[in-house]
C-alpha positions as protocol buffer text, in pm:
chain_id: "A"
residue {
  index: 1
  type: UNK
  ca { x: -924 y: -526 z: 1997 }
}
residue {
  index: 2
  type: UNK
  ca { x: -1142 y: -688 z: 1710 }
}
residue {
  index: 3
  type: UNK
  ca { x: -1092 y: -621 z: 1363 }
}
residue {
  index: 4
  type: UNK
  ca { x: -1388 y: -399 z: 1189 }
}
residue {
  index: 5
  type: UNK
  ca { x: -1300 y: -598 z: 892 }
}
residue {
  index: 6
  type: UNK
  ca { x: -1641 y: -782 z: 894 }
}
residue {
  index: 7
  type: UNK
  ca { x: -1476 y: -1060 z: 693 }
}
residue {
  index: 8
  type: UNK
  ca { x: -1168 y: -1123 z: 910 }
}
residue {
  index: 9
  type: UNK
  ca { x: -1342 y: -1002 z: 1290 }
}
residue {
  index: 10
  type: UNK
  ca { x: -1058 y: -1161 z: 1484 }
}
residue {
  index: 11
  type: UNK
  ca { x: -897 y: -1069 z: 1784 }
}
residue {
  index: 12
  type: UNK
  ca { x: -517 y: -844 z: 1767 }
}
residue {
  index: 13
  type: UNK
  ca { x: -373 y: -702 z: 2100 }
}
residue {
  index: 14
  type: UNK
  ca { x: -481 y: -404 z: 2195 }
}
residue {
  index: 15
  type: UNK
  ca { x: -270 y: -99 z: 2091 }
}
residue {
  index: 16
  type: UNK
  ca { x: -247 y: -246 z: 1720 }
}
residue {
  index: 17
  type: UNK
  ca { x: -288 y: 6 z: 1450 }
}
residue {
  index: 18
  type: UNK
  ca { x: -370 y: -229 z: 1212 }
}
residue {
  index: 19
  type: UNK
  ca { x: -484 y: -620 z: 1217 }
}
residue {
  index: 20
  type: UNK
  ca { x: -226 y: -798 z: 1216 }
}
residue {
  index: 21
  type: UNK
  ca { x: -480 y: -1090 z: 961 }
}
residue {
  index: 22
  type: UNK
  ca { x: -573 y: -863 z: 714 }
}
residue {
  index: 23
  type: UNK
  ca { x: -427 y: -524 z: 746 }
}
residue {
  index: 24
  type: UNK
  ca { x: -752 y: -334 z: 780 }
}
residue {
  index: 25
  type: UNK
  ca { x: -656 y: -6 z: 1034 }
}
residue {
  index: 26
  type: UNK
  ca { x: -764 y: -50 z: 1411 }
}
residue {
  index: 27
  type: UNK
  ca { x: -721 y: 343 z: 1470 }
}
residue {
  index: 28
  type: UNK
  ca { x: -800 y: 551 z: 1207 }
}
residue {
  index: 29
  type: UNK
  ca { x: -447 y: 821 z: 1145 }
}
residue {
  index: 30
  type: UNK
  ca { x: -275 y: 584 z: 1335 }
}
residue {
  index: 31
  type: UNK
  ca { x: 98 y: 530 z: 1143 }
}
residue {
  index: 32
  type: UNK
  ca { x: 177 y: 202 z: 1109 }
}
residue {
  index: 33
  type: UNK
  ca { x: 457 y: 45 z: 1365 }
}
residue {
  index: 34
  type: UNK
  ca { x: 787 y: 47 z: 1249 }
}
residue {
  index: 35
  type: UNK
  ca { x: 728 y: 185 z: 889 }
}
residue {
  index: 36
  type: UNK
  ca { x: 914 y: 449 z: 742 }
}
residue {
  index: 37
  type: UNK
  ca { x: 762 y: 714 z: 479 }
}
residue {
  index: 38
  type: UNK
  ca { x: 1065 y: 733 z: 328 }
}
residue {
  index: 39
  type: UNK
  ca { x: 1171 y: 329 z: 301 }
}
residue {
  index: 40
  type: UNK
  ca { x: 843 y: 230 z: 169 }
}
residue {
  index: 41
  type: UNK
  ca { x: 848 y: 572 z: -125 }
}
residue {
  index: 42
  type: UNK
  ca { x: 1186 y: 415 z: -216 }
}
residue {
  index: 43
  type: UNK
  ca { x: 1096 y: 71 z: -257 }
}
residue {
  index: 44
  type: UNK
  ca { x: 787 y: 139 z: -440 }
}
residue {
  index: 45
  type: UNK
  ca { x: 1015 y: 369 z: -660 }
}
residue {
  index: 46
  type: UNK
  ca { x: 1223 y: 85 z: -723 }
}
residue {
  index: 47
  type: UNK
  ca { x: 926 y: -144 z: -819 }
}
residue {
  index: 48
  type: UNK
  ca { x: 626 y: -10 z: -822 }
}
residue {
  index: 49
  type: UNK
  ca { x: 376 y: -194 z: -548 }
}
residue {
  index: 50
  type: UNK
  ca { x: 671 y: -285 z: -338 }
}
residue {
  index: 51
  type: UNK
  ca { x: 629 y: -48 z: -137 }
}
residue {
  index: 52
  type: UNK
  ca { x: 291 y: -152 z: -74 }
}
residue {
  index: 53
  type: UNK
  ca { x: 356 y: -473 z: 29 }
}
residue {
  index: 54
  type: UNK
  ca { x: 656 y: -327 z: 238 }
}
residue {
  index: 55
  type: UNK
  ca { x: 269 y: -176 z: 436 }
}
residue {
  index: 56
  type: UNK
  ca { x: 75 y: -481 z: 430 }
}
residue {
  index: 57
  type: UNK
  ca { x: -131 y: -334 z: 139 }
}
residue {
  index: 58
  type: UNK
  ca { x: -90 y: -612 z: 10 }
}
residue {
  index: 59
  type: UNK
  ca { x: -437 y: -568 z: -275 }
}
residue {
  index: 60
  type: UNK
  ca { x: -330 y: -256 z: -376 }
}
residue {
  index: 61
  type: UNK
  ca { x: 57 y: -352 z: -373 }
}
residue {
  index: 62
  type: UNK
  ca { x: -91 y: -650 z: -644 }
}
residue {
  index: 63
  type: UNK
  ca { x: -287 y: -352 z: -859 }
}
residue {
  index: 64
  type: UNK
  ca { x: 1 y: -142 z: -887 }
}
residue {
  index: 65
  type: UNK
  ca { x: 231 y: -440 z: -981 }
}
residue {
  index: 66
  type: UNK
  ca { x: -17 y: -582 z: -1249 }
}
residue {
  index: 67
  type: UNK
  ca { x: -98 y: -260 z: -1370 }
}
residue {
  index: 68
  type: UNK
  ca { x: 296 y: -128 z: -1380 }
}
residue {
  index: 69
  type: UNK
  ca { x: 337 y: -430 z: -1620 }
}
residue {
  index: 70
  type: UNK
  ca { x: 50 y: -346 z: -1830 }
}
residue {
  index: 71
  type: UNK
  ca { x: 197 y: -8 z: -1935 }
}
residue {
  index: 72
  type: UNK
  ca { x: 575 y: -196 z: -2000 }
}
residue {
  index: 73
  type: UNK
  ca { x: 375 y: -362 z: -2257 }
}
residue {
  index: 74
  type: UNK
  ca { x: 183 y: 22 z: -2336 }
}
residue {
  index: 75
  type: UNK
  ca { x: 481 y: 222 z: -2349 }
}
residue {
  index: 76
  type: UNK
  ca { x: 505 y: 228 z: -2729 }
}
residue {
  index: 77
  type: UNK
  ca { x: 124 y: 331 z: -2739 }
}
residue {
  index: 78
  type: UNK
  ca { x: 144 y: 598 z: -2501 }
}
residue {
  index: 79
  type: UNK
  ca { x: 497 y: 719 z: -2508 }
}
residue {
  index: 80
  type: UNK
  ca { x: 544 y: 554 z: -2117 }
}
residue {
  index: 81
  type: UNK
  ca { x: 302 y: 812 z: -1984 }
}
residue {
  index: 82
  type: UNK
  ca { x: 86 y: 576 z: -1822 }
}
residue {
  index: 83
  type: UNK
  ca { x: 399 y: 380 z: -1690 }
}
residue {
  index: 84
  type: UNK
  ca { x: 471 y: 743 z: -1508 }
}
residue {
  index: 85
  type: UNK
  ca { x: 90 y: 820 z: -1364 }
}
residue {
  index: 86
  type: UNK
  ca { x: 114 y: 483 z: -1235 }
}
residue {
  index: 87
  type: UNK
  ca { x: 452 y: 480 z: -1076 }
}
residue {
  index: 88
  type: UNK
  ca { x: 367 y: 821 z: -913 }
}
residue {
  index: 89
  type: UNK
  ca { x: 73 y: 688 z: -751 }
}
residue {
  index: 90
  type: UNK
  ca { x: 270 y: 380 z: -622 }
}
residue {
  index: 91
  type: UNK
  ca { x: 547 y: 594 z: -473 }
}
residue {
  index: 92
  type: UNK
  ca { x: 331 y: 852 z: -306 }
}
residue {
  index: 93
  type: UNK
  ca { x: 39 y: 623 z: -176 }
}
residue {
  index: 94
  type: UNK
  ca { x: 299 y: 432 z: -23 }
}
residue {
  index: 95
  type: UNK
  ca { x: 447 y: 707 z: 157 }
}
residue {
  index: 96
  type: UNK
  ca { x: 120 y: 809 z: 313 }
}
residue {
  index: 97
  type: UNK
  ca { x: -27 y: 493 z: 420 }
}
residue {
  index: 98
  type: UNK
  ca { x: 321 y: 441 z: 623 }
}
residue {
  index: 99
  type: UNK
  ca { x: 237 y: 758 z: 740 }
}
residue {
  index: 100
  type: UNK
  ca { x: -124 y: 664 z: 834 }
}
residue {
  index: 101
  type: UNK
  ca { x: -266 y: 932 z: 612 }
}
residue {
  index: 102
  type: UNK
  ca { x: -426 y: 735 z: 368 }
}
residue {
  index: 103
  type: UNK
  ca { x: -580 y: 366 z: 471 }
}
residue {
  index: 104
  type: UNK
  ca { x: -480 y: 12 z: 379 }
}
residue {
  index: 105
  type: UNK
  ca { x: -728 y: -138 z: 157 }
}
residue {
  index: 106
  type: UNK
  ca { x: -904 y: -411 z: 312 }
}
């Protein structure tokens, strides 16, 4: 099966859910092999993005990371709410990409 990616267009074996190069989905609502909802909401609630990167997501992993950091710096400008908002989206997006609801970012 090729990748749709129309950067990375390379060959996986067919059956993938997701290239295996750059993480782009092969079948869309198709859950990832081998990742758990669950293990990848609790890594990204220990640090946020981890979870992510526990996907292959690994772009927006990187955002959440960098921008996780930003409000540690922010927290005594906005009493850590944007720390929260950001660490929310972390732990639920990673949830529903491992369970295909949502799509890896290319």
């Amino acid at each position: 099966m090729i990748c749709p990616n129309p950067v990375c267009r390379r060959e996986n074996t067919d059956g993938a859910a997701f290239c295996v190069y750059c993480g782009k989905s092969l079948q869309n609502g198709v859950r990832p092999r081998g990742k758990s909802g669950a293990g990848a909401a609790v890594l990204s609630a220990f640090l946020p993005g981890l979870g992510q990167f526990y996907n292959n997501d690994f772009k927006k992993g990187l955002l959440i990371l960098v921008l996780a950091i930003v409000a540690v710096g922010a927290i005594p400008v906005t009493l850590g709410s944007f720390y929260v908002v950001i660490w929310l989206w972390g732990v639920i997006d990673a949830y529903r990409v491992a369970k295909g609801a949502t799509p890896v970012w290319a």
